[in-house]
N, C-alpha and C positions, 0 to 999 in steps of 0.2 A: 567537355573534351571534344566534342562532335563540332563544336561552333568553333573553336579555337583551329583544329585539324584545318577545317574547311575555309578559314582565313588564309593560313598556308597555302593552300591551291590554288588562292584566289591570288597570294602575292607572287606567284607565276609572271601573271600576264599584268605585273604593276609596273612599268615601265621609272615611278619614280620613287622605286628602290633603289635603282641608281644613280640618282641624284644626291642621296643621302649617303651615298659610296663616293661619290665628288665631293660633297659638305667634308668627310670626314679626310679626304685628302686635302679638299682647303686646308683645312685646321691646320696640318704638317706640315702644308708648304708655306703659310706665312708662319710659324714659328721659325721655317728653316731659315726663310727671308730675315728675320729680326737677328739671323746668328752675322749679316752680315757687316752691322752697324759696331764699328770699332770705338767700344764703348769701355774695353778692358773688363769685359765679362770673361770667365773660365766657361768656355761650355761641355761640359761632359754629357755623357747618355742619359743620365740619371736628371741632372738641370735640363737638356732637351725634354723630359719625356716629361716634367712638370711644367714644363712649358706651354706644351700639346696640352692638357690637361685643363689650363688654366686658360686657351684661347674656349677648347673646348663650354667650359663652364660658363663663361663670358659673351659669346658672342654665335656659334656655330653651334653647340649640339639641343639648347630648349627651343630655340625655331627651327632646326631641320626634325626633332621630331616629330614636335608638332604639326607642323605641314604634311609631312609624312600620314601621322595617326587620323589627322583630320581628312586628309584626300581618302584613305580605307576607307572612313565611315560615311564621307562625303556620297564616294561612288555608290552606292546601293542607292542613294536618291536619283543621279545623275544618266545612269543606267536603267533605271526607271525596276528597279527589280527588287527595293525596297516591300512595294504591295503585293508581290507574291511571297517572300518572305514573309510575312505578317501574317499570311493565312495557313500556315504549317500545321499549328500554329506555335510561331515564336514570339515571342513578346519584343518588343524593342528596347527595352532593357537587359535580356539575357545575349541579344543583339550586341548592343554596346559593352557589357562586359565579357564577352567573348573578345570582340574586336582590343577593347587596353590589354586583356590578357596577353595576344599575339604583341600587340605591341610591343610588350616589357621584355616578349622576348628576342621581341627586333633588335631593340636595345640593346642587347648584350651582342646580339650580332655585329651591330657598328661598333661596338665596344674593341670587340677584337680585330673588326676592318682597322680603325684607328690606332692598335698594337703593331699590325703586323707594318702599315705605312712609317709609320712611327721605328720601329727597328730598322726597318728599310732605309728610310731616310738619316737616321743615323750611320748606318756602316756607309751609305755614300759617302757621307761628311766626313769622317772619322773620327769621329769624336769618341775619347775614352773611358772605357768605365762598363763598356757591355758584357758583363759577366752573364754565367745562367741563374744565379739569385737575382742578380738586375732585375734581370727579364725579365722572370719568375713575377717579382715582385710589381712592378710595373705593366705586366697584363692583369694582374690581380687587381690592380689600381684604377687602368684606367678603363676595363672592362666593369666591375662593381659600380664608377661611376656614373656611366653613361645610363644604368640602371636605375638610380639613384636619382640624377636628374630627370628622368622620365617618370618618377614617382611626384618629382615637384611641380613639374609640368601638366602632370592626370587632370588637377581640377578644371585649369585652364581647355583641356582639351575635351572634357565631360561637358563643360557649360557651353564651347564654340560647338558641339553634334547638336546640341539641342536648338541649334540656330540652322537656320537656309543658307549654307553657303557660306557658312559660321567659320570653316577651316583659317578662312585668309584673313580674317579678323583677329583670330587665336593667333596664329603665327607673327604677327606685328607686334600681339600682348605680351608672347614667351620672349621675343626678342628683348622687348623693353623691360620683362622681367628677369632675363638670365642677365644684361645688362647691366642691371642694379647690384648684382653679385659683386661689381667690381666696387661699388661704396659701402657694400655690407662688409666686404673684405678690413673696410678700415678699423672699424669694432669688434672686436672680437665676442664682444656679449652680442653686438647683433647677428654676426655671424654664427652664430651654433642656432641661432633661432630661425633665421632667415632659409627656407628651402636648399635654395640655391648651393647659396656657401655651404650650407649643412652637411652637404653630398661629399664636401670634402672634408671634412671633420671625420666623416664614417670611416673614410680610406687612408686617413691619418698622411693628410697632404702636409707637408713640410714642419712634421710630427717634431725631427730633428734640430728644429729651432729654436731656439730659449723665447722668443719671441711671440712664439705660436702657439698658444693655450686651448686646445679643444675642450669642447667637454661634450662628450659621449650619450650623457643622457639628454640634452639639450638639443643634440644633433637628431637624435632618435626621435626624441616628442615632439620634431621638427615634420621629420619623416610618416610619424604615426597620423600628425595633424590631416598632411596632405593627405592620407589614405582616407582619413575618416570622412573631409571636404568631400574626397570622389564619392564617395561610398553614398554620401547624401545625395550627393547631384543625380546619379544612377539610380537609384532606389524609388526618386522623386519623378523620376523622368514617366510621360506618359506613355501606354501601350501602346504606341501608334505613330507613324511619322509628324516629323513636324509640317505643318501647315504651308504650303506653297502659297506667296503672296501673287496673285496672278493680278495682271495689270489691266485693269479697264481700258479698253478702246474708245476712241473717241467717237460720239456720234455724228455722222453728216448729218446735217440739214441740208434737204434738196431745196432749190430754190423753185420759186415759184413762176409762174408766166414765163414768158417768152426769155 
């Protein structure tokens, strides 16, 4: 709880938790953008706000938080304040899982930033259908998921700390992996397995469609998978930072005579 506390204080002065306040108004505003293609869609509140959901899943929320999670754990090397850390003594493993703890709870934070843009941008529009079960129902949704996908994203984000600089590597991986959400989407047997997709199985995305077969425990032991992944990656990790690759200089040769 002391390690977790003390990540809050530290995201004070984290200048790109606002960025991830912009990621999650991206998401809105190119949903809002696709309402303008006269394509004979209905758009209601309830289709807007699965919309947002499904950019989210796809392209905007596994590489913003990744980038996110990885710049926290990054900074303590870059800051150079990693090695007095170390001599507390804290282990850098109770390190790193303090730091995903805070995370997960980031996550619900953009969770709700993305409800509240997301209603927002709807009453602009006017689109129908914003009841208070709506709502209700839809900050329950797409707050849970943003949760949800930060648990499928943990491995990814456990294995780029154990790397120099590892953050901006991870973040290309999550991209390419929340990405493939959209070809899991086609199967629906891969999709209750697949992470990703999984996330929406939990929150019971487009539940209402004959079309769309979750299945619950499939989604879960999707879930549990990735917990276990972290769990190793963490557990494994050594007490100590990771190894700075320092670069050899080149040697002069002075020349000789004149």
């Amino acid at each position: 709880m002391s390690m977790i506390k003390t990540e809050f204080w530290k995201l004070k002065r984290y200048h790109i938790i606002w960025a991830g306040v912009l990621l999650m108004l991206l998401s809105v505003l190119l949903t809002l953008f696709s309402t303008t293609a006269l394509d004979g869609t209905v758009w209601t509140f309830s289709f807007f706000a699965e919309q947002v959901m499904k950019n989210n899943i796809t392209t905007i929320f596994p590489m913003c938080i990744t980038l996110i999670a990885g710049y926290i754990i990054n900074r303590e090397e870059t800051d150079d304040t990693l090695k007095s850390i170390l001599t507390i003594p804290v282990s850098f493993r109770v390190l790193l899982c303090g730091k995903l703890i805070a995370c997960a709870l980031l996550s619900l934070l953009f969770g709700v930033t993305s409800v509240a843009f997301t209603v927002a941008a709807s009453w602009l529009a006017g689109f129908p259908g914003a009841s208070l079960p709506s709502v209700v129902q839809i900050t329950a949704q797409i707050t849970l998921n943003c949760l949800f996908l930060y648990i499928a994203v943990m491995p990814v984000i456990a294995i780029a700390a154990r790397i120099q600089n590892g953050h901006l590597i991870g973040t290309v991986v999550a991209f390419v992996y929340g990405y493939g959400g959209m070809f899991a989407a086609g199967n629906m047997a891969l999709a209750n397995l697949y992470p990703v997709t999984a996330s929406m199985g939990l929150i019971g995305y487009r539940s209402y469609d004959v079309s769309v077969h979750w299945n619950l425990l499939h989604c879960i032991f999707s879930m549990l998978a990735a917990l276990l992944i972290t769990s190793i990656i963490v557990l494994t990790a050594k007490n100590s930072a990771p190894k700075k690759t320092v670069k050899k200089g080149k040697k002069i040769i002075a020349k000789k005579g004149w």
